[in-house]
SERO-4910 file (N, C-alpha, C, O; in steps of 0.05 Angstrom, whole numbers):
BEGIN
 pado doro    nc1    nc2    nc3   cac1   cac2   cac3    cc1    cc2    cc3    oc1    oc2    oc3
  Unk    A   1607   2960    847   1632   2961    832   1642   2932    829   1646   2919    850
  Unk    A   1648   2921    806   1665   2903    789   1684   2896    820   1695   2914    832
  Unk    A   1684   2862    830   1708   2859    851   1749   2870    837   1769   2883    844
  Unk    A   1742   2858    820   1772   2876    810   1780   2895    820   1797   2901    837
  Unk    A   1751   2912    798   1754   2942    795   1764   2959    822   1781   2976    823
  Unk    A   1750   2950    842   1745   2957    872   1772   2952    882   1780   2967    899
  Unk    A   1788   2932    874   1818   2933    887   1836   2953    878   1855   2963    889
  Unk    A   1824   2957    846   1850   2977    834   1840   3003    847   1854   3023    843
  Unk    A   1824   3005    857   1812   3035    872   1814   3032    909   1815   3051    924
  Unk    A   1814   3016    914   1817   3008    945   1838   3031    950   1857   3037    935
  Unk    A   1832   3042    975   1841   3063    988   1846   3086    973   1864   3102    978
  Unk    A   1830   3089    955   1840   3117    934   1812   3128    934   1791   3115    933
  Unk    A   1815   3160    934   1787   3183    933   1789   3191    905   1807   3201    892
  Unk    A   1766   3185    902   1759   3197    858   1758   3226    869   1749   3227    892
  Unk    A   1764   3252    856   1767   3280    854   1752   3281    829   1765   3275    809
  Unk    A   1732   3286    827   1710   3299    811   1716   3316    789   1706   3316    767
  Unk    A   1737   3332    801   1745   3359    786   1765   3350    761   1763   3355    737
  Unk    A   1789   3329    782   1799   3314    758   1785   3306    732   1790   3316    710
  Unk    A   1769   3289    736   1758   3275    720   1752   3289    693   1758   3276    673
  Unk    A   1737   3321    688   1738   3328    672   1762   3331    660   1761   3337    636
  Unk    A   1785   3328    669   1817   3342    662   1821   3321    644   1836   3323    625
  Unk    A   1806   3301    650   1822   3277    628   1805   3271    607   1812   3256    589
  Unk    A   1788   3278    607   1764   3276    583   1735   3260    587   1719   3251    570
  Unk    A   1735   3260    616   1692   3246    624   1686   3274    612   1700   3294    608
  Unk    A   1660   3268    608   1632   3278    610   1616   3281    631   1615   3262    647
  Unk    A   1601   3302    636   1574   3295    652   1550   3301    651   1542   3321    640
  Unk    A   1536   3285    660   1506   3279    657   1498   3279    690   1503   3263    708
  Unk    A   1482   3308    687   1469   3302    713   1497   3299    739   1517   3313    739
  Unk    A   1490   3276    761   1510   3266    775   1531   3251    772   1549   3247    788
  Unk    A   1526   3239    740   1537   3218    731   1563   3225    711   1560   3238    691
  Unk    A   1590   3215    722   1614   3223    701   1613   3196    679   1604   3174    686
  Unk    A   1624   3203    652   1632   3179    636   1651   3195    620   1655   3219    616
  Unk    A   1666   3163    609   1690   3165    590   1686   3144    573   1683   3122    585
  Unk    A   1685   3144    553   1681   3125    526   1709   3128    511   1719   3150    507
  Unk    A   1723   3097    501   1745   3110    485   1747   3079    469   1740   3059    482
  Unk    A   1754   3077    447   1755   3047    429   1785   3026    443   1807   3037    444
  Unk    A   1782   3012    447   1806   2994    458   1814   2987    435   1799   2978    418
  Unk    A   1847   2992    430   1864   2985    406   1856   2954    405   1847   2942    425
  Unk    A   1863   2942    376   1858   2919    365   1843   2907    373   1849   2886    361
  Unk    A   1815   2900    391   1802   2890    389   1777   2901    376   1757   2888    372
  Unk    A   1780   2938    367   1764   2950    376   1734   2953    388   1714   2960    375
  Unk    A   1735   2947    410   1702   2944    428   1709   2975    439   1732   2986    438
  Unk    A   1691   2985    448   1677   3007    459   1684   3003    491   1673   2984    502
  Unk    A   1706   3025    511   1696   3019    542   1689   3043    551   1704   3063    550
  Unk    A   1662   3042    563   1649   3056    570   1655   3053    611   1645   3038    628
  Unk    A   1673   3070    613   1672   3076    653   1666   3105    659   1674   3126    652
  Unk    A   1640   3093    682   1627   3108    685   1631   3121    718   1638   3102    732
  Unk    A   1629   3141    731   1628   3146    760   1605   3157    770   1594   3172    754
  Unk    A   1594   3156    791   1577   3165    806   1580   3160    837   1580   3138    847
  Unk    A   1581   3181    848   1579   3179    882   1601   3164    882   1600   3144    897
  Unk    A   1624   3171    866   1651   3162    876   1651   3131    870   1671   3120    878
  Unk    A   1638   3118    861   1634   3087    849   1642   3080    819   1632   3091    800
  Unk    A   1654   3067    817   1659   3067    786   1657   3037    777   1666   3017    787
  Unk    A   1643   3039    757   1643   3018    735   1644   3016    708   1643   3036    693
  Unk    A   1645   2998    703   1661   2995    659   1645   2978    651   1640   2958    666
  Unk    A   1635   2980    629   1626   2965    607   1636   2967    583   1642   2988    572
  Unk    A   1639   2943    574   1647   2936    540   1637   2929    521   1630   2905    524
  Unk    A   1631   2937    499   1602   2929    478   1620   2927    448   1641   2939    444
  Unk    A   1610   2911    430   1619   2910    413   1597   2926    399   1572   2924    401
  Unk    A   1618   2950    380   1607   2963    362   1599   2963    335   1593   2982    321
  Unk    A   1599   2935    329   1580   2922    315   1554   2914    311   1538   2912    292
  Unk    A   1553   2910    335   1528   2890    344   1511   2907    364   1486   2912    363
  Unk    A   1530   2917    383   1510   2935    403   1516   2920    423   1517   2930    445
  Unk    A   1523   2889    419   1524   2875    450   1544   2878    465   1567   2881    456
  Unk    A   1537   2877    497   1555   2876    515   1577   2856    519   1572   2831    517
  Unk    A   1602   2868    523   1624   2837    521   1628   2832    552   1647   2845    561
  Unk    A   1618   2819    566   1629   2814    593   1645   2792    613   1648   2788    637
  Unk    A   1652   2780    589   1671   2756    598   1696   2766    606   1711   2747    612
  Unk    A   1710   2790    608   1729   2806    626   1718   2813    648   1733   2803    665
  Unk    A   1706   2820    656   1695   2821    687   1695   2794    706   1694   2794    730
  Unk    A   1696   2775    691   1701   2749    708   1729   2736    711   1742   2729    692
  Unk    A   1741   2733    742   1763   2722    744   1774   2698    730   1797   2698    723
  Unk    A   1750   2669    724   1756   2654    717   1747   2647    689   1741   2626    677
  Unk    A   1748   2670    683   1738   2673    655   1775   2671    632   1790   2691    636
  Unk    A   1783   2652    615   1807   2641    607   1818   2653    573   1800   2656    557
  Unk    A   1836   2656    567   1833   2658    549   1853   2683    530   1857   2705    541
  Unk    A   1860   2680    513   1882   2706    501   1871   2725    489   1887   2741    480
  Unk    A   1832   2734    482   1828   2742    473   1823   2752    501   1838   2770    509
  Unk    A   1810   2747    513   1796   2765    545   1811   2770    559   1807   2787    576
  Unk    A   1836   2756    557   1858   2770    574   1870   2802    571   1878   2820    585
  Unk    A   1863   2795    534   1871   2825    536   1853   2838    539   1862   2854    556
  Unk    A   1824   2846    535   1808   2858    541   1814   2871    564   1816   2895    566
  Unk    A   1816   2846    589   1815   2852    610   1837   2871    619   1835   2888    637
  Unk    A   1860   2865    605   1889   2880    613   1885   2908    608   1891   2925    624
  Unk    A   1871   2913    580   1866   2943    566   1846   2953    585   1844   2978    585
  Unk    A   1830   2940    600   1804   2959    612   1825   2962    642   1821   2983    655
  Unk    A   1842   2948    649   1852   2954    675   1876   2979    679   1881   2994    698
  Unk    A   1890   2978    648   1905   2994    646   1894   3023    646   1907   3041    656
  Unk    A   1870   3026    636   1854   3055    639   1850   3061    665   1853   3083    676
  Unk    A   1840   3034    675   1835   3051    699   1854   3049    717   1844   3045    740
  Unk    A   1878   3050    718   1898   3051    731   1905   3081    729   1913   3096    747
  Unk    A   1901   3086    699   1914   3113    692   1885   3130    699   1885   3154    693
  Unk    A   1867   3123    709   1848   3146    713   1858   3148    745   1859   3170    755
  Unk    A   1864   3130    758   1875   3124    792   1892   3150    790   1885   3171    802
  Unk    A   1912   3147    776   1946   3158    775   1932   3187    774   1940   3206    789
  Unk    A   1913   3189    758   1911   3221    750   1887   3236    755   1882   3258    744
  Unk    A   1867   3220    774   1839   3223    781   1833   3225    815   1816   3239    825
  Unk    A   1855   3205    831   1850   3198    857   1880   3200    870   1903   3197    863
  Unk    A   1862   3210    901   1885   3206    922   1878   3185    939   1858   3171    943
  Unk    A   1903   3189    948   1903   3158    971   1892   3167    987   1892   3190    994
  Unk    A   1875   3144   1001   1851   3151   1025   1851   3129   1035   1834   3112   1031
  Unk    A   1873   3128   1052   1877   3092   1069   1871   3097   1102   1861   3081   1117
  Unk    A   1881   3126   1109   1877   3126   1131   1845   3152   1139   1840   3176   1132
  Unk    A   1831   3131   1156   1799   3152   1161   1805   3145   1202   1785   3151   1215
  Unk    A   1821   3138   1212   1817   3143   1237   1818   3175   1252   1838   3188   1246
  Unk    A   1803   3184   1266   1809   3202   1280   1829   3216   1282   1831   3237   1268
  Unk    A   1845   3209   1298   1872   3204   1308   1886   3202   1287   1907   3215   1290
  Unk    A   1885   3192   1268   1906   3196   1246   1908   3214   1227   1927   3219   1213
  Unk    A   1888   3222   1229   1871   3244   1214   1891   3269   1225   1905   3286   1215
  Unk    A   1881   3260   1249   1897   3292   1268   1923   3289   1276   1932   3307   1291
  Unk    A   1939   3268   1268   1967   3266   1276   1981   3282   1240   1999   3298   1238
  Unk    A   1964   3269   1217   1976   3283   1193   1969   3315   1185   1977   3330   1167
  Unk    A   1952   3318   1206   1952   3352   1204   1973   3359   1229   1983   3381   1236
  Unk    A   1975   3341   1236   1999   3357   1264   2027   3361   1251   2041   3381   1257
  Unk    A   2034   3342   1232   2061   3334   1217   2056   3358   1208   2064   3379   1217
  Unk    A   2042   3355   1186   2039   3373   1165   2054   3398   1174   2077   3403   1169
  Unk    A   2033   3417   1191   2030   3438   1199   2062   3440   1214   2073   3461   1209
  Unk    A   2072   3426   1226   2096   3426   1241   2119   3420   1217   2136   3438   1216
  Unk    A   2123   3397   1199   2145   3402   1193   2136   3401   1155   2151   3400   1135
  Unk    A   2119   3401   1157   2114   3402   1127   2105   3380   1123   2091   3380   1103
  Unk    A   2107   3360   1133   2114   3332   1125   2073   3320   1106   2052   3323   1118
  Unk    A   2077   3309   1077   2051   3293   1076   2054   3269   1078   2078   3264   1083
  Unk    A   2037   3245   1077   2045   3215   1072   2045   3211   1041   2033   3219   1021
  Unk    A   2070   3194   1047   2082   3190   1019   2076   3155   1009   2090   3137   1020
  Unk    A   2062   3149    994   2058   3118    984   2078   3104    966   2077   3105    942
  Unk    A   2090   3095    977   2115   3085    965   2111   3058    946   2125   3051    927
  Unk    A   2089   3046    955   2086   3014    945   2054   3016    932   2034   3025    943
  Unk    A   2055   3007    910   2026   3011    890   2011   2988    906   1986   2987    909
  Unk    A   2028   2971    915   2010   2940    920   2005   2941    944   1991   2923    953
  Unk    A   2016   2962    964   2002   2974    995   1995   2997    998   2007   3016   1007
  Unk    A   1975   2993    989   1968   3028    984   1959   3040   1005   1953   3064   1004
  Unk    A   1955   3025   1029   1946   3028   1064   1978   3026   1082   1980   3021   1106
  Unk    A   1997   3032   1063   2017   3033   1075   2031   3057   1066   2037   3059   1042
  Unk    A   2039   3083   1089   2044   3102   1078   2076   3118   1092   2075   3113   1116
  Unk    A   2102   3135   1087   2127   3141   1106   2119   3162   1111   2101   3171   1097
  Unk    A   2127   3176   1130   2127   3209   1144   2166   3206   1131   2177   3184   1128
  Unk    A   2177   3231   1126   2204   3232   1129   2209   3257   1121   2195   3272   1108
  Unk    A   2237   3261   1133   2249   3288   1141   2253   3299   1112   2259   3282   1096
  Unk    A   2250   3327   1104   2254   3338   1085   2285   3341   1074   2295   3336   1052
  Unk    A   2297   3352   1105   2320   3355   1098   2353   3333   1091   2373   3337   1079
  Unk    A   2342   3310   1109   2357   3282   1101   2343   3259   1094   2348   3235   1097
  Unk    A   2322   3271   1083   2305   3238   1075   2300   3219   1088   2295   3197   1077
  Unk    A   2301   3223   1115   2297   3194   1134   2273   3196   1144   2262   3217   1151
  Unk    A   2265   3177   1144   2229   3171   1151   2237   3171   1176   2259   3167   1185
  Unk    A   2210   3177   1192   2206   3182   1224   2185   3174   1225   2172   3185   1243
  Unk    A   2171   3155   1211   2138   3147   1215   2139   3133   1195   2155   3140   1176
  Unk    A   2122   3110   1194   2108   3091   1177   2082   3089   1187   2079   3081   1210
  Unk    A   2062   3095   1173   2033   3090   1177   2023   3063   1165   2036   3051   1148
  Unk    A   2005   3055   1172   1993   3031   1158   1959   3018   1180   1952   3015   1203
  Unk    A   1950   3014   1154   1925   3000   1160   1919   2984   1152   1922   2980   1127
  Unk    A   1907   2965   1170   1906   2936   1165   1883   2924   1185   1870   2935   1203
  Unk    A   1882   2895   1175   1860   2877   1207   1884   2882   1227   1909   2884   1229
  Unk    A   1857   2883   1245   1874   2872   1284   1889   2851   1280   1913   2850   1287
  Unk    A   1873   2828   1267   1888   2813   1267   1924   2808   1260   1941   2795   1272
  Unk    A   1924   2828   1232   1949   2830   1217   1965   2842   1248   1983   2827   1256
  Unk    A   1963   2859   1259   1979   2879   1283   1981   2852   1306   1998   2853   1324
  Unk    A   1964   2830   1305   1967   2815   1330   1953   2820   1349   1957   2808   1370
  Unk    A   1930   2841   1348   1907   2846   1366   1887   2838   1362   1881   2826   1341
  Unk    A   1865   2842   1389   1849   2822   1391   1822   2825   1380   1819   2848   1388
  Unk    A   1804   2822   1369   1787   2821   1366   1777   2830   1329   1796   2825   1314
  Unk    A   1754   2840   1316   1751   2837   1287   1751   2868   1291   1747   2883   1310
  Unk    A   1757   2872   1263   1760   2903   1250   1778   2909   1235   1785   2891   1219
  Unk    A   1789   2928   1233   1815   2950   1233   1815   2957   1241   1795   2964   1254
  Unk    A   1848   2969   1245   1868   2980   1262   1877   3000   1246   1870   2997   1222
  Unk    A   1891   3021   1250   1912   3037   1237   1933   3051   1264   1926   3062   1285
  Unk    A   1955   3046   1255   1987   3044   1276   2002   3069   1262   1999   3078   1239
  Unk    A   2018   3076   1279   2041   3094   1279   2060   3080   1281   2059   3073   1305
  Unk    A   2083   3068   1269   2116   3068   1277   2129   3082   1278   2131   3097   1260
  Unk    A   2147   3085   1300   2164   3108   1294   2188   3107   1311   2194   3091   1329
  Unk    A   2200   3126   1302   2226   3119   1322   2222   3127   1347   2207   3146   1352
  Unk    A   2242   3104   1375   2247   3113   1397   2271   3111   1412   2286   3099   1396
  Unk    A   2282   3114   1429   2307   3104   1431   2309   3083   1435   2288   3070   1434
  Unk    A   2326   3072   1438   2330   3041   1449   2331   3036   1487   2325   3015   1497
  Unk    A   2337   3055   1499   2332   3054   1530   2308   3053   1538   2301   3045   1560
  Unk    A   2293   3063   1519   2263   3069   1527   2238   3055   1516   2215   3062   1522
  Unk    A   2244   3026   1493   2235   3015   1471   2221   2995   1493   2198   2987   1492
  Unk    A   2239   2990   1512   2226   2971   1524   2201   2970   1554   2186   2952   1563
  Unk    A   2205   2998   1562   2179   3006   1580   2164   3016   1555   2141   3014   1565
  Unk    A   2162   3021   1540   2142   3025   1508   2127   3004   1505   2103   3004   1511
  Unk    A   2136   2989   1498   2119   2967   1482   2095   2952   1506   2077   2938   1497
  Unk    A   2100   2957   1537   2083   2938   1551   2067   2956   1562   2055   2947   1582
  Unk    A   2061   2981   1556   2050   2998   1562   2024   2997   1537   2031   2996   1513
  Unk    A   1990   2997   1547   1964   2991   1530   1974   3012   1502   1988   3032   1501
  Unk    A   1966   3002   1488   1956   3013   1456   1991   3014   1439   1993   3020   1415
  Unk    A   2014   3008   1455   2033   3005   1449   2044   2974   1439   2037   2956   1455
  Unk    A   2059   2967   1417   2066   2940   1403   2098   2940   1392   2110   2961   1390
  Unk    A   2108   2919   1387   2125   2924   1376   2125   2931   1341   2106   2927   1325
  Unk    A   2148   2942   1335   2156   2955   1304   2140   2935   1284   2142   2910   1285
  Unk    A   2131   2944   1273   2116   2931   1250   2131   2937   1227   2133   2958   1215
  Unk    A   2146   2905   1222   2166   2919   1194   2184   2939   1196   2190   2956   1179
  Unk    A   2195   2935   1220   2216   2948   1220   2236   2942   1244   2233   2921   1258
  Unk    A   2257   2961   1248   2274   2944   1261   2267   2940   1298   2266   2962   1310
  Unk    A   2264   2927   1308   2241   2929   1337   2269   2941   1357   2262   2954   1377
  Unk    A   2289   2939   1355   2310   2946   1366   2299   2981   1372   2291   2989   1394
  Unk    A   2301   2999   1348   2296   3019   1351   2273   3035   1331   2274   3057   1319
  Unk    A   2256   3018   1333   2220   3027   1325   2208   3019   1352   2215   3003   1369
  Unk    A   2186   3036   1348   2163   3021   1367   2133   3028   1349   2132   3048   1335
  Unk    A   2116   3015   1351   2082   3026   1352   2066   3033   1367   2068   3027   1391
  Unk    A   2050   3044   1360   2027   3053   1374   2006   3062   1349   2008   3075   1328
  Unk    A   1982   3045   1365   1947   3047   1356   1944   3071   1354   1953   3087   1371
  Unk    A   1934   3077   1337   1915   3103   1332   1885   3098   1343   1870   3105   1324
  Unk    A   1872   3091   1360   1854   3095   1368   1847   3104   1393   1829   3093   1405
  Unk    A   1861   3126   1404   1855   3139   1430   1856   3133   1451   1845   3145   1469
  Unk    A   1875   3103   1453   1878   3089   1473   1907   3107   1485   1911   3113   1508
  Unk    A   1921   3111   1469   1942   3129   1476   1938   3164   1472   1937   3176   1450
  Unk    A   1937   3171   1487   1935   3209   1477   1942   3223   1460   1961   3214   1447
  Unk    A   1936   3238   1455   1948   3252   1429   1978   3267   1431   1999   3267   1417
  Unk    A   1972   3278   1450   1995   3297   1465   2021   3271   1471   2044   3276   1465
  Unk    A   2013   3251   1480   2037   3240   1479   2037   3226   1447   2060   3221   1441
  Unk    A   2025   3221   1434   2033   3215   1408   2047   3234   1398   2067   3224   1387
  Unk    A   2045   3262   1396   2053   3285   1385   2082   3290   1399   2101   3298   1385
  Unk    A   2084   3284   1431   2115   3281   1438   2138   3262   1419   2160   3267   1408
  Unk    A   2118   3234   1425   2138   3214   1408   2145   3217   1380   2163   3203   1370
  Unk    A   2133   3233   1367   2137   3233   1336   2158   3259   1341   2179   3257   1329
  Unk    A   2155   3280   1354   2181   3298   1358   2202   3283   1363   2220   3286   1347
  Unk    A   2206   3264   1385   2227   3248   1391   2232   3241   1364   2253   3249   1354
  Unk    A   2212   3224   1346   2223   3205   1325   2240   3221   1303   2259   3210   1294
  Unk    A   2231   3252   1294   2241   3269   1287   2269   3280   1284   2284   3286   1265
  Unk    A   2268   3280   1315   2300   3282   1322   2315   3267   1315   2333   3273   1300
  Unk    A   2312   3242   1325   2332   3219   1319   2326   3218   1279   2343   3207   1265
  Unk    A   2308   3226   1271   2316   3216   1243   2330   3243   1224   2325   3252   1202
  Unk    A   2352   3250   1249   2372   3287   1241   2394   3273   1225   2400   3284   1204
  Unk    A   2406   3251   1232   2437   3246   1230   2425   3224   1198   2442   3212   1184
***
């Protein structure tokens, strides 16, 4: 996949099923969508397979491929737009093709079926440009009780190479501070450290007490 392309899809799952809804084709394993780009008219051909997607542009004149939009440092008012018109599609295939798929830990996995199942609650993506950043919040007064997010160790301040994915959530304030020095526990990430705390999703902390603290966070997000 195109480095671009791969950001405007970063943390998002292609749905197969969609895809016919908006007008691909298929061949075999292979989805495609062909449609003329206003005023320049070239041909963009995006194609999917095994959840991978890529675009090509050909002038329908000639037959040849146009690929000086696929390059970052590629300059210019004619390729800019190219490039703008092929991104805008697939933005709108994102919006109406894919879900967000930022979080694959374990543990997080099984904390959003715990919400779910308990208060209804799904993760909600508030920010297009963090799309690994997601709120839990109360139905009935709209106050978030969780912020999810994935990111490097590094970004959280922990040690070593990978990713991480964290829970914030609310705690009281009497209790914020035996929290945070206790393993797999951090302070609020982006939020207020007074009365957030974190915690790792990687099984360093239990589930059962994860599943306590998010009741706690619950509560407090009543008023």
């Amino acid at each position: 996949m195109d480095n671009w392309v791969q950001q405007i899809f970063q943390d998002h799952r292609i749905l197969a099923e969609k895809l016919l809804e908006v007008g691909f084709q298929k061949q075999g394993e292979t989805f495609f969508l062909q449609k003329t780009l206003p005023n320049c008219g070239f041909l963009l051909t995006v194609q999917v397979k095994d959840g991978e997607i890529s675009t090509e542009v050909t002038d329908p004149a000639t037959g040849e491929p146009y690929t000086l939009y696929l390059y970052d440092g590629a300059t210019g008012s004619f390729v800019g737009e190219v490039r703008s018109l092929v991104e805008d599609t697939l933005k709108e295939i994102r919006q109406q093709c894919c879900v967000p798929d930022a979080f694959r830990a374990p543990q997080t996995k099984a904390l959003l079926a715990f919400v779910y199942k308990k208060y209804g609650s799904a993760p909600e993506f508030l920010w297009e440009k963090f799309s690994n950043n997601a709120i839990l919040r109360r139905k009935d007064t709209g106050k978030w009780y969780g912020l999810l997010v994935a990111d490097t160790r590094e970004k959280f301040g922990l040690a070593g190479k990978g990713s991480a994915e964290i829970l914030v959530f609310r705690a009281k304030p009497e209790e914020l501070s035996a929290l945070v020095v206790e393993s797999g526990f951090l302070p609020a990430y982006h939020m207020n450290k007074k009365s957030w705390c974190g915690v790792i999703l990687d099984g360093t902390v239990t589930f059962q007490k994860i599943c306590e603290l998010v009741e706690t966070s619950f509560g407090l997000a009543k008023k």
